[in-house]
C-alpha positions in Angstrom: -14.7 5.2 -12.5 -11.3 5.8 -13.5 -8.8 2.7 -13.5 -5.2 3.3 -14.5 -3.0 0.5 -15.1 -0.9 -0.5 -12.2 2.9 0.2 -12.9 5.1 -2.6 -12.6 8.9 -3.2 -11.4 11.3 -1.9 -13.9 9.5 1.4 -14.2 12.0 4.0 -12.3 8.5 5.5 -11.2 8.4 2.6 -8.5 12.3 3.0 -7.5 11.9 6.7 -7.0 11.1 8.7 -3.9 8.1 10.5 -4.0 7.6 13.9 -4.4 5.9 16.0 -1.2 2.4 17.6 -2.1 2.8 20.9 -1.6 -1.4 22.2 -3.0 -3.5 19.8 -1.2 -6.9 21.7 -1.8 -6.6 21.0 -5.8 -8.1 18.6 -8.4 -5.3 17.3 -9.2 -5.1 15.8 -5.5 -8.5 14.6 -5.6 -8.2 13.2 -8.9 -5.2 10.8 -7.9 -7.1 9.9 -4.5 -10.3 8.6 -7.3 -8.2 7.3 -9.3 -5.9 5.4 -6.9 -9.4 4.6 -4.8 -10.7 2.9 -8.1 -7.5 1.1 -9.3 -7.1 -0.5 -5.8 -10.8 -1.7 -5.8 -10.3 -2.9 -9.4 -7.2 -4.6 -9.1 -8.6 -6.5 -5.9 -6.3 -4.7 -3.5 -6.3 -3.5 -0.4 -3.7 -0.8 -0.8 -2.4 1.5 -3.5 0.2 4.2 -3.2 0.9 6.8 -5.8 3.9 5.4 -7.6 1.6 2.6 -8.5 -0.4 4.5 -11.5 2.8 6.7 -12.3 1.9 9.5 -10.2 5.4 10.6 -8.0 3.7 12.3 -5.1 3.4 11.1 -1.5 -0.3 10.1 -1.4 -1.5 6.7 -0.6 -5.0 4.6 -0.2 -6.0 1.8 2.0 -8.9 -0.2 2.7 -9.3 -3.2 4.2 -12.3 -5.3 3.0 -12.4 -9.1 1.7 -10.8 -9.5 -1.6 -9.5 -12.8 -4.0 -6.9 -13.3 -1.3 -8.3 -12.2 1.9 -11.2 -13.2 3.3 -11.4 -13.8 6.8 -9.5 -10.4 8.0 -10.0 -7.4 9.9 -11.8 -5.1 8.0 -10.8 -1.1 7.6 -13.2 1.8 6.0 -11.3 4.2 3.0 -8.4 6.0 4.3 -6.5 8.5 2.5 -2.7 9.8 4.0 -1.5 12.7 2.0 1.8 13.4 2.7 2.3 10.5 5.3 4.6 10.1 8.0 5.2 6.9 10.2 6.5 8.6 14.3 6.5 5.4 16.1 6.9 1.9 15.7 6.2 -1.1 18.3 9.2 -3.4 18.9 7.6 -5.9 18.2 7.4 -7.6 14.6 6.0 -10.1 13.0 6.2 -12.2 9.5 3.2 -12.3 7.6 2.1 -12.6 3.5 2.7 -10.4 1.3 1.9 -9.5 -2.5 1.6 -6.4 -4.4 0.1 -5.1 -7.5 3.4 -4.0 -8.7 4.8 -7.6 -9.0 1.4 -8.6 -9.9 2.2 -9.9 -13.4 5.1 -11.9 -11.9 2.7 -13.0 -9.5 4.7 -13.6 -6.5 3.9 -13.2 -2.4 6.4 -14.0 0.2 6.9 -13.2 4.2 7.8 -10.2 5.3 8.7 -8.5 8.5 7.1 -6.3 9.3 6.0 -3.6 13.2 2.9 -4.6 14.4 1.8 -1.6 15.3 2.6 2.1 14.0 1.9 5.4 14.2 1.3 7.8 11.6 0.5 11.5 10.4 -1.1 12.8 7.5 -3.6 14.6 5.8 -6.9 13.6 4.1 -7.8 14.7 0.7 -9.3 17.5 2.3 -6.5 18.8 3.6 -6.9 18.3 7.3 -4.4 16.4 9.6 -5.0 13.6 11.6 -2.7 11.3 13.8 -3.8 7.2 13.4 -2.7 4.4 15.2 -2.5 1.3 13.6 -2.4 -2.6 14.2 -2.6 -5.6 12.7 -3.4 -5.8 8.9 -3.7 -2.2 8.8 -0.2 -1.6 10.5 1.0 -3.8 7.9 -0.4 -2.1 4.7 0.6 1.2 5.9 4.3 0.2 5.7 4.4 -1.4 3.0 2.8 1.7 1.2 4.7 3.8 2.9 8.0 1.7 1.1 6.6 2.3 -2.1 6.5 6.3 -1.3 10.5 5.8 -1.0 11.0 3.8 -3.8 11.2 -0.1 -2.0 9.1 -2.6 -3.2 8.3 -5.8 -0.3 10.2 -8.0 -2.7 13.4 -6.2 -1.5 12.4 -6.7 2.3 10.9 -10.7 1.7 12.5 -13.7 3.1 13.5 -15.1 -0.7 13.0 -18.3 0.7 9.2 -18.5 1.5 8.5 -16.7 -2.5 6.0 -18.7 -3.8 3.4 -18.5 -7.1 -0.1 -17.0 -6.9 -1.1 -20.0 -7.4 0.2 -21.9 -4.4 -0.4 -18.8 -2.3 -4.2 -19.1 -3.0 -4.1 -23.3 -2.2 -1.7 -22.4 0.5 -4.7 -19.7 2.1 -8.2 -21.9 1.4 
């Protein structure tokens, strides 16, 4: 198990755009994919793009499984978009809670809008291409790691006035 440290706001790491993987059959891929798998599980997340443990490539995790804060969702097996890119969006949006572990220590979730549905390319850590069509949850986690691979964070994209605490998040979501 390797757990990095999940890098914060106010590291240019997060603010930057990511950097396209050009080798996909290496260790060094596979090694970011572990260690972004493990930090994601670790940290109680369900979503965890490169920038996040200070790796500037376009490579990002989700999985969608019952954490601290979600509990009664949609759940989603290990998925792992290498160089990912979103070809359609639905019209439609809607507002729903956010957090990240990037603004973890400041602790702060907040609505965002957000396409409920999307399409999306990439690769797996093997190298192979797939097309994915996403709703829900897992629409929703896609873009918002998909922000991080070009340097936005959800606080730029939140409606500042429904920011709240962890804490009243959690009492908010019992």
């Amino acid at each position: 198990m390797s757990v990095k440290k999940t890098t914060q706001v106010g590291n240019p790491v997060i603010r930057a755009k990511a950097k396209q993987v050009k080798n996909q059959d290496s260790v060094k891929i596979r090694k970011v994919v572990r260690d972004l798998t493990d930090s994601m599980r670790a940290c109680g997340l369900v979503g965890m793009a490169a920038p996040q443990i200070g790796v500037s490539l376009r490579i990002f995790v989700t999985e969608i499984r019952k954490t601290k804060f979600r509990k009664n969702e949609e759940l989603d097996e290990l998925r792992v978009f290498v160089n990912p890119k979103i070809t359609r969006t639905s019209r439609k949006q809607s507002r729903g809670w956010e957090g990240c572990g990037s603004v973890a220590e400041s602790g702060l979730f907040a609505k965002v809008n957000r396409h409920e549905s999307v399409s999306i390319e990439a690769s797996n850590e093997e190298g192979e291409k797939f097309i994915l069509e996403a709703e829900g949850l897992l629409a929703r986690v896609i873009q918002h790691e998909m922000d991080h691979l070009n340097g936005v964070v959800f606080i730029d994209k939140a409606d500042l006035n429904t920011v709240m605490s962890r804490d009243e998040y959690v009492k908010l979501n019992k």
